[in-house]
KELO-743445 format. One record per residue (C-alpha): x, y, z; residue number from 1. Coordinates in steps of 0.2 Angstrom, whole numbers, padded with zeros to 4 digits. Layout:
  east north    up torfi
     X     Y     Z   NUM
...
END
This chain:
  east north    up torfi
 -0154 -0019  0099     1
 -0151 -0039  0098     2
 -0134 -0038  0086     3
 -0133 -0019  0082     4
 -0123 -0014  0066     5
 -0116  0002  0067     6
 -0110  0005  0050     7
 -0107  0025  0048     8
 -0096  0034  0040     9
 -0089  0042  0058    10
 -0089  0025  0066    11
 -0077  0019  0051    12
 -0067  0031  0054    13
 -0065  0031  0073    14
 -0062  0011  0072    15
 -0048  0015  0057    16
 -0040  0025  0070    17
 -0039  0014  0082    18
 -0028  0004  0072    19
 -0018  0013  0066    20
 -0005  0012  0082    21
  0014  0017  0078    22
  0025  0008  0065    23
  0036  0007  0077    24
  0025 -0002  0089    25
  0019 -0016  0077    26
  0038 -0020  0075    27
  0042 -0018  0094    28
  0045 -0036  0104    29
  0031 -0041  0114    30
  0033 -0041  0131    31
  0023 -0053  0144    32
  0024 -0048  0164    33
  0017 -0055  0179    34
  0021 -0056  0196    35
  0021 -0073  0206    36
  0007 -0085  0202    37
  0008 -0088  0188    38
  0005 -0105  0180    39
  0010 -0112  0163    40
  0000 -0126  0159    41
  0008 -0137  0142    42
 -0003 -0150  0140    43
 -0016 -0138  0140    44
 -0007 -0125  0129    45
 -0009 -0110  0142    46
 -0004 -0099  0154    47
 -0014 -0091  0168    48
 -0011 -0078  0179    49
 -0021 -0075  0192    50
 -0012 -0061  0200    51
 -0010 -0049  0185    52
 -0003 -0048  0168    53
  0005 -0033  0159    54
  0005 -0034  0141    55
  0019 -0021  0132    56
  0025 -0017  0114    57
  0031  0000  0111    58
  0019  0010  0117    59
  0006 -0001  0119    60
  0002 -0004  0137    61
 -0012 -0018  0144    62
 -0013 -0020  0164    63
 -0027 -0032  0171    64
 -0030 -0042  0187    65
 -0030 -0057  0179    66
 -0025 -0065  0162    67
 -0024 -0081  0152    68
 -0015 -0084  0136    69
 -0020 -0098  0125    70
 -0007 -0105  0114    71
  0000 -0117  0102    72
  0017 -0122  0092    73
  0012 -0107  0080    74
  0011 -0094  0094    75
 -0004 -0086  0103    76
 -0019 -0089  0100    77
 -0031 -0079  0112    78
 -0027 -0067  0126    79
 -0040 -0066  0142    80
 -0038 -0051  0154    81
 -0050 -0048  0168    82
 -0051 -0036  0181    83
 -0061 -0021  0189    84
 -0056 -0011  0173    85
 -0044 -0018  0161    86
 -0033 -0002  0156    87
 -0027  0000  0138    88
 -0016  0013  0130    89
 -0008  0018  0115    90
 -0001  0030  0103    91
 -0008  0032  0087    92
  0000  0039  0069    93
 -0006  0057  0077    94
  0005  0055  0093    95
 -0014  0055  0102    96
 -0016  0043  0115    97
 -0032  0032  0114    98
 -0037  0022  0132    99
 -0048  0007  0132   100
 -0056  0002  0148   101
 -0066 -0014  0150   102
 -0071 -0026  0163   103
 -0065 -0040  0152   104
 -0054 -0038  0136   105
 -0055 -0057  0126   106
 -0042 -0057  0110   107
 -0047 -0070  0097   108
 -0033 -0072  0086   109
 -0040 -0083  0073   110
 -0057 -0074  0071   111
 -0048 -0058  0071   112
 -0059 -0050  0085   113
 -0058 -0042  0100   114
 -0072 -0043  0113   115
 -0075 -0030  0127   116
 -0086 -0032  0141   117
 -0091 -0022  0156   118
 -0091 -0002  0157   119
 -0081 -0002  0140   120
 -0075  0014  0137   121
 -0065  0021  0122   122
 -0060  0037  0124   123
 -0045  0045  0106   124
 -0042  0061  0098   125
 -0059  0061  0089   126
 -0071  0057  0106   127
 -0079  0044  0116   128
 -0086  0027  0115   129
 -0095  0018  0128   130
 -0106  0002  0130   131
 -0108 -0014  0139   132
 -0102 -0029  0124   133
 -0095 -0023  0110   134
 -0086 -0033  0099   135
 -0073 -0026  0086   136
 -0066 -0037  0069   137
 -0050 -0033  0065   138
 -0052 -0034  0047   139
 -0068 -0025  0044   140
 -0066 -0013  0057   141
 -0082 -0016  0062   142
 -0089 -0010  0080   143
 -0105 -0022  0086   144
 -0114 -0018  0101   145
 -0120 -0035  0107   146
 -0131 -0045  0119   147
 -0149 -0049  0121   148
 -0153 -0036  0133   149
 -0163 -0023  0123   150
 -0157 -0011  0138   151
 -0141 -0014  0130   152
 -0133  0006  0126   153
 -0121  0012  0115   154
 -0113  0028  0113   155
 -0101  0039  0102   156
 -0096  0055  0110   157
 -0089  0065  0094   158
 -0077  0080  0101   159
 -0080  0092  0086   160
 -0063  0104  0089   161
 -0054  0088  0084   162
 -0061  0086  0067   163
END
């Protein structure tokens, strides 16, 4: 399953959900937490933080165990977060809560692709994903299972009451 395109119609339209968080959430500030031990790094454009790192805006909430924040004069330019289950949530146009959990949530701004690794599950109004390395672009809302491990699994959990 080297690559696996998942291309459906219901895929589609569970990714499209998943972007569509609050207006009022895409023009909330951003706001960046860690406890001590943190380390901003200049000449090497980042910041690490290897005791935890809380991501907020509006009613977007990220918590990992670790994080590190590429950047340059024009802003960020990837986000790491690490842990024994990175936890995600967010409110979507529906007022449903959608929750991502991952081993290991890697933003790429500039690709416009988010990678999760590890016990990924996706769980919104319309069901459940889960799988291993699943990557998701931005701008085709596209959902990729990846990896070379033909043992690699994905799966869609579809809750028919919420049709």
């Amino acid at each position: 399953m080297q690559n696996l395109k998942i291309k459906t119609f219901m895929v589609l339209a569970f990714i499209a959900n998943c972007t569509y968080a609050l207006e009022s959430d895409r023009q909330a500030k951003v706001v960046v937490q860690a406890p001590l031990g943190c380390v901003s790094k200049l000449k090497l454009n980042q910041t690490e933080c290897k005791n935890g790192l809380t991501i907020e805006q509006g009613s977007m909430l990220i918590k990992s165990r670790y994080g590190l924040i590429q950047h340059s004069k024009e802003g960020v330019v990837s986000v790491l977060m690490k842990g024994d289950q990175v936890y995600m949530e967010q409110l979507m146009d529906d007022q449903e809560l959608m929750v991502i959990k991952a081993n290991e949530i890697n933003y790429q701004k500039a690709e416009e692709k988010v990678y999760l690794k590890g016990h990924v599950s996706i769980v919104s109004s319309i069901g459940v994903t889960t799988g291993e390395d699943i990557e998701f672009d931005l701008k085709t809302q596209e959902i990729n299972a990846q990896g070379e491990d033909n043992s690699q699994q994905f799966k869609i959990v579809i809750d028919q009451k919420n049709d």
